[in-house]
C-alpha positions as CSV (number, residue, x, y, z in Angstrom):
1,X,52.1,59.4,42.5
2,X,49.4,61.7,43.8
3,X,50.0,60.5,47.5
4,X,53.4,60.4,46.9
5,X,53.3,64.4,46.7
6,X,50.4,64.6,49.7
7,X,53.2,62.1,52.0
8,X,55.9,64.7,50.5
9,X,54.2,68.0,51.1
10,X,52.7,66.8,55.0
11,X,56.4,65.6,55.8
12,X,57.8,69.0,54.5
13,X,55.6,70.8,56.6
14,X,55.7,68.5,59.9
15,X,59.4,69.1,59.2
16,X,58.9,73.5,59.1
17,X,56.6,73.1,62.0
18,X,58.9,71.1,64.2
19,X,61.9,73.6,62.8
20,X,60.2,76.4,63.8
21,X,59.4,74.7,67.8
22,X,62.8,73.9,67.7
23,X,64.1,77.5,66.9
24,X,61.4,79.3,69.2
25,X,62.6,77.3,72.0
26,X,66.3,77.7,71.2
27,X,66.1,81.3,71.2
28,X,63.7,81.8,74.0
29,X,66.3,79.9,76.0
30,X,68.7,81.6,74.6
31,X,68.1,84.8,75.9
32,X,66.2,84.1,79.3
33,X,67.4,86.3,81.9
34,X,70.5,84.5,84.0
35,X,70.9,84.3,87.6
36,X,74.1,84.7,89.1
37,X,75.4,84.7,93.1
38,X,78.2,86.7,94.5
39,X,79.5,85.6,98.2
40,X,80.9,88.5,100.1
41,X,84.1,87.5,101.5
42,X,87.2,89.1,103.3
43,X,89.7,89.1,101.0
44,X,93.1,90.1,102.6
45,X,95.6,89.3,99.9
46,X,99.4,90.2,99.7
47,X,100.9,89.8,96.5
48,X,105.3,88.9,96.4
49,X,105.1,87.6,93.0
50,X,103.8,88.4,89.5
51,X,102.7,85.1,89.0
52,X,100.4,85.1,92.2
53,X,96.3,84.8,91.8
54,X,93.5,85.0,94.1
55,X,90.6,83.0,93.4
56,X,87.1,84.6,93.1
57,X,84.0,81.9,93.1
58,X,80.6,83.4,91.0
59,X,77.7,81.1,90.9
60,X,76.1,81.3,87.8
61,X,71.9,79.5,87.4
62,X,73.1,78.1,83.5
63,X,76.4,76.3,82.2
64,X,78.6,76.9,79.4
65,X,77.0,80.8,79.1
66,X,79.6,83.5,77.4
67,X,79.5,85.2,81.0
68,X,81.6,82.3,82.1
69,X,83.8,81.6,78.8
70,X,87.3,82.9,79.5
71,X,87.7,83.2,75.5
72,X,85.3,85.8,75.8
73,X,86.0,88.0,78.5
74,X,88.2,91.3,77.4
75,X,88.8,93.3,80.5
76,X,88.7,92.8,84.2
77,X,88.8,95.2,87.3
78,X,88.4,95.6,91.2
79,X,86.9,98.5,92.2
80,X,84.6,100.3,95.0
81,X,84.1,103.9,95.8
82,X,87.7,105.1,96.2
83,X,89.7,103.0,94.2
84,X,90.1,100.9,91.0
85,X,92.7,97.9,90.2
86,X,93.5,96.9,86.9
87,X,93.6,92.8,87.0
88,X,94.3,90.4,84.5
89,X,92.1,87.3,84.0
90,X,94.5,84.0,84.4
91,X,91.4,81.5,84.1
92,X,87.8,80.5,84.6
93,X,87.9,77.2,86.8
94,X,84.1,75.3,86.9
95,X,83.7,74.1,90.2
96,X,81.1,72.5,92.6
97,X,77.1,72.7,91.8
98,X,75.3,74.2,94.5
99,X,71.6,74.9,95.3
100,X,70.1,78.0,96.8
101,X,66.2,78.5,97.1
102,X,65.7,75.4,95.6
103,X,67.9,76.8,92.6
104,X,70.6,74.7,91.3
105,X,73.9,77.1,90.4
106,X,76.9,76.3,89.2
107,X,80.6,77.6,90.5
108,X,82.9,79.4,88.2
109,X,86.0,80.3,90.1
110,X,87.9,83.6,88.0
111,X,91.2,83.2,88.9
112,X,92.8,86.9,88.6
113,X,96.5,88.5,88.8
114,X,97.5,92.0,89.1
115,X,100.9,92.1,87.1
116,X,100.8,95.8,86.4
117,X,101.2,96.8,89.9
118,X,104.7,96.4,92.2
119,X,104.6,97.8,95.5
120,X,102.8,99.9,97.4
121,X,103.9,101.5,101.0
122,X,100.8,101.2,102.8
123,X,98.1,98.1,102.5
124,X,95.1,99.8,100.4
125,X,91.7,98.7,102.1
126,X,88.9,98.7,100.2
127,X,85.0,98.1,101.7
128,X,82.7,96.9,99.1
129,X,84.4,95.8,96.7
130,X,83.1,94.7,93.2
131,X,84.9,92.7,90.0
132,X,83.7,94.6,87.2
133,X,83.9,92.2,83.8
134,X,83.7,93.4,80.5
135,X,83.3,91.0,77.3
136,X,83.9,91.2,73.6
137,X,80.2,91.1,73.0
138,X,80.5,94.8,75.0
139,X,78.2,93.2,77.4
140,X,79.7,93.8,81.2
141,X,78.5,92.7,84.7
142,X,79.3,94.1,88.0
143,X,79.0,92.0,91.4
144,X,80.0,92.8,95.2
145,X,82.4,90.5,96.5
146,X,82.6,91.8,99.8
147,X,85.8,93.9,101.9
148,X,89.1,93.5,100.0
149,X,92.8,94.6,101.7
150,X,95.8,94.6,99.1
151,X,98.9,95.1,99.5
152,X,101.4,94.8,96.6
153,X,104.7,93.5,97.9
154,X,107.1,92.8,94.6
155,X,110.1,94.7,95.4
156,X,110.5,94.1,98.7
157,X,114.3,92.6,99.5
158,X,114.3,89.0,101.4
159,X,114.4,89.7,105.1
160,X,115.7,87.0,107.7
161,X,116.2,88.7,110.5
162,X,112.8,87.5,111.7
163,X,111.9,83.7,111.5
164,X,107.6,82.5,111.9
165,X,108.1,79.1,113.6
166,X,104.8,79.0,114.6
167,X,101.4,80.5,113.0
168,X,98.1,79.6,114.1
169,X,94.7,80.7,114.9
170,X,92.2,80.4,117.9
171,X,88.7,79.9,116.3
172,X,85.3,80.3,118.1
173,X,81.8,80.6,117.1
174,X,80.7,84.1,117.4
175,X,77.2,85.2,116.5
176,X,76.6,82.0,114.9
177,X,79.3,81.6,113.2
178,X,83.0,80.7,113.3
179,X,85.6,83.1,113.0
180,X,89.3,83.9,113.9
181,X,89.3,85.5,117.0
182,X,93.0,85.6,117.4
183,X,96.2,84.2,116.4
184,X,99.2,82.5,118.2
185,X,102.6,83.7,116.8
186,X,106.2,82.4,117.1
187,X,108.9,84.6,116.4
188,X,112.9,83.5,116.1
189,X,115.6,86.4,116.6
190,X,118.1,85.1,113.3
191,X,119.7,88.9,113.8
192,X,123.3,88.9,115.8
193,X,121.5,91.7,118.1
194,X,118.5,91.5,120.1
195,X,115.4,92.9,118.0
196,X,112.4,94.9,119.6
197,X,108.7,94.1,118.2
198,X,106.6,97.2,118.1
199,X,103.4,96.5,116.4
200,X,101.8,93.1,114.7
201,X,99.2,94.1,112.3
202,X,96.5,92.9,109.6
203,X,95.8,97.0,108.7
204,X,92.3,96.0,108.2
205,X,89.5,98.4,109.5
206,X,86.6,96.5,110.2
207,X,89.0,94.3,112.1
208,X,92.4,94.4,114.0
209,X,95.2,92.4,116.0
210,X,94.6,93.9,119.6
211,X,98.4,94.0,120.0
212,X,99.0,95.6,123.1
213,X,97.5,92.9,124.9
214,X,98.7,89.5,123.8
215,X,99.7,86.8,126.0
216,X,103.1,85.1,126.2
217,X,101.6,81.7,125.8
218,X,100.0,80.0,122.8
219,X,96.3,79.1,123.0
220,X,94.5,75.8,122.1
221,X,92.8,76.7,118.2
222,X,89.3,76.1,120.1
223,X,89.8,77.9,123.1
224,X,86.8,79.6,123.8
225,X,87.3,83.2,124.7
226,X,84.0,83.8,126.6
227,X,84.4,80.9,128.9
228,X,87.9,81.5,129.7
229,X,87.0,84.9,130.5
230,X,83.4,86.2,131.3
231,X,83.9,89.8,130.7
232,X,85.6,89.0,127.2
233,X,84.3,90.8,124.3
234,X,85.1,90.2,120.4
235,X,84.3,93.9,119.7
236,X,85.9,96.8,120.0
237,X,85.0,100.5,119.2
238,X,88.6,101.5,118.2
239,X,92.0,99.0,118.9
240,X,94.4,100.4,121.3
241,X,97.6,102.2,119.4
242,X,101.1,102.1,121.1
243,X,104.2,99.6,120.9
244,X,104.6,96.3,122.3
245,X,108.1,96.7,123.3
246,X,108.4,93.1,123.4
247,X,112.1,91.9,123.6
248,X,113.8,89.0,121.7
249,X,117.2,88.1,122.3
250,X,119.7,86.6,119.8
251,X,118.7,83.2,118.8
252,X,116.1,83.6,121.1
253,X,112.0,82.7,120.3
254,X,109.1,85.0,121.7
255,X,105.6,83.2,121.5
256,X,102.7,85.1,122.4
257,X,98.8,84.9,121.4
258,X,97.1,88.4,120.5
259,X,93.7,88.8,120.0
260,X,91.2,90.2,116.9
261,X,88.9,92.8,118.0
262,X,85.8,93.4,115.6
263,X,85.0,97.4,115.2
264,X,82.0,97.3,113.0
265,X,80.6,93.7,112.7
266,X,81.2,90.2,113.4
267,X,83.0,88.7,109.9
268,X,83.9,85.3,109.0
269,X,87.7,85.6,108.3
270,X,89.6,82.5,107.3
271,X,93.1,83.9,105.9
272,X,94.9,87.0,107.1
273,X,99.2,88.6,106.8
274,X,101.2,90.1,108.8
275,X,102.6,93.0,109.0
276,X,105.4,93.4,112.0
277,X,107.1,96.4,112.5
278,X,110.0,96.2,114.6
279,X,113.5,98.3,115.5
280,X,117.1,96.3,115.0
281,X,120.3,98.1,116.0
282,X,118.6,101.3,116.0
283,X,116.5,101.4,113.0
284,X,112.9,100.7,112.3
285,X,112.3,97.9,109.6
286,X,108.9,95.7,108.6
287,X,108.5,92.4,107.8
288,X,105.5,91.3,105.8
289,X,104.2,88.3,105.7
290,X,102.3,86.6,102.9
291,X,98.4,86.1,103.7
292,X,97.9,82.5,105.1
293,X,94.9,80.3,105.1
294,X,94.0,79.6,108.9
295,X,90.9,78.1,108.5
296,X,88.3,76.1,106.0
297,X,84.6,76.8,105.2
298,X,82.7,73.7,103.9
299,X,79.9,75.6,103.0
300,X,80.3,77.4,100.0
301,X,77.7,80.3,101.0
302,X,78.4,80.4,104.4
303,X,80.3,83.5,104.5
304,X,79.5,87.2,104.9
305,X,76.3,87.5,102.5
306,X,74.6,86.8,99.2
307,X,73.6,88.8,96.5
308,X,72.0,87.7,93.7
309,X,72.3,89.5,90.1
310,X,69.9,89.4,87.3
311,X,71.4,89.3,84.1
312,X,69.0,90.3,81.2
313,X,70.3,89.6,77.5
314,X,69.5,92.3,74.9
């Protein structure tokens, strides 16, 4: 009986001792500080619908954290110096695993709306842009994302005056890496006049469609703009301003290939919209056209930068 209560007391407290491992090392883990990895990107997003999302990938160093739970976010915003968007949080998508510095990450793709917002007469452009995310827990994190350009488009009335029958774009490798360096467009007069194209735009300010001098041909998607021209350069200090004037006659197509000129630095840009202005019968009217995904990046960091965010639990 006497070892009974000696086999009783030593399991009891092999039992408290392994409990107590167990709970050290659960919270410890618990509340290790977590690594996460924001890619800078160029988002140029036009929104015609209230349903519409953009997709924004954060790479966080643990799974299954709250910081990626969609139950327990309560707020999400866009922001930088000069501007703040209220969005709406429509998902958390778990994507790829990926390692960096010998550090395995995984992707969480927040998938985000802006239904409070309907049109807006001018693109808003926004450099450094962060998505601030606040949580029930009143925890919150904010992480650079990169340049972001929206333009909210909700209201605007169907326009078919103007048919894209062709949209492509010319890539190269630039600086080590490849970007659009220009697009070719196709445009089909559906008016019953002739129409005049004045400007063909992006409105972004780090880059720009060099309008006035497009070519009325299309280019090969790999043409490479050095060779086919020595003196060619992808930078600019400032885009030239003006009209194209460029003609299109009823039922008639135009097809030209205009440039992007670079004014600050060399960015990897994969989707970009349109915004044409041109005259019909007298009066000036626009045409936007939603942003379009010209090109694919394999390489889930290979965009405009990393930064990496600490986040320490209380």
């Amino acid at each position: 009986m006497k070892k009974t209560k000696e086999i009783i007391i030593i399991t009891s407290i092999f039992l408290v001792l392994v409990f107590g491992f167990v709970m050290i090392f659960v919270l410890s883990s618990k509340f290790d500080d977590v690594e996460i990895l924001s890619i800078r990107k160029e988002y140029n997003l036009v929104f015609n619908k209230e349903d519409e999302y953009v997709g924004i990938p954060l790479y966080i160093e643990k799974k299954n954290t709250f910081l990626s739970d969609y139950e327990k976010v309560s707020s999400i915003s866009i922001s930088n110096d000069d501007n703040k968007f209220i969005a709406y949080l429509e998902g958390i998508e778990k994507g790829i695993e990926i390692e960096y510095n010998n550090k395995k990450y995984y992707e969480y793709i927040y998938y985000i709306s802006f239904k409070a917002y309907d049109d807006f007469n001018e693109p808003v452009f926004m450099p450094d842009a962060k998505i601030n995310i606040a949580y029930n827990n009143n925890e919150s994190i904010s992480l650079s994302i990169g340049n972001m350009c929206l333009y909210f488009n909700k209201n605007e009335e169907s326009n078919n005056d103007l048919i894209i029958t062709k949209l492509s774009a010319v890539t190269n490798i630039v600086s080590g890496m490849e970007t659009i360096v220009g697009l070719n467009v196709t445009i089909y007069n559906n008016a019953d006049s002739s129409i005049e194209i004045n400007k063909i735009k992006i409105n972004n300010k780090f880059y720009e469609l060099d309008y006035m001098n497009y070519e009325t041909k299309s280019l090969d998607a790999f043409t490479n703009l050095k060779e086919r021209n020595n003196n060619y350069s992808y930078t600019q200090i400032s885009i030239s301003n003006g009209d194209m004037k460029a003609s299109i006659d009823k039922s008639k197509s135009f097809e030209m290939f205009i440039p992007i000129k670079f004014t600050k630095n060399i960015y990897i840009v994969d989707r970009l919209p349109l915004y044409i202005d041109y005259k019909l019968s007298g009066v000036d009217k626009k045409m936007v056209i939603d942003d379009f995904q010209f090109m694919s990046i394999t390489n889930a960091l290979a965009f405009n930068g990393i930064d990496k965010y600490v986040y320490s639990y209380r």
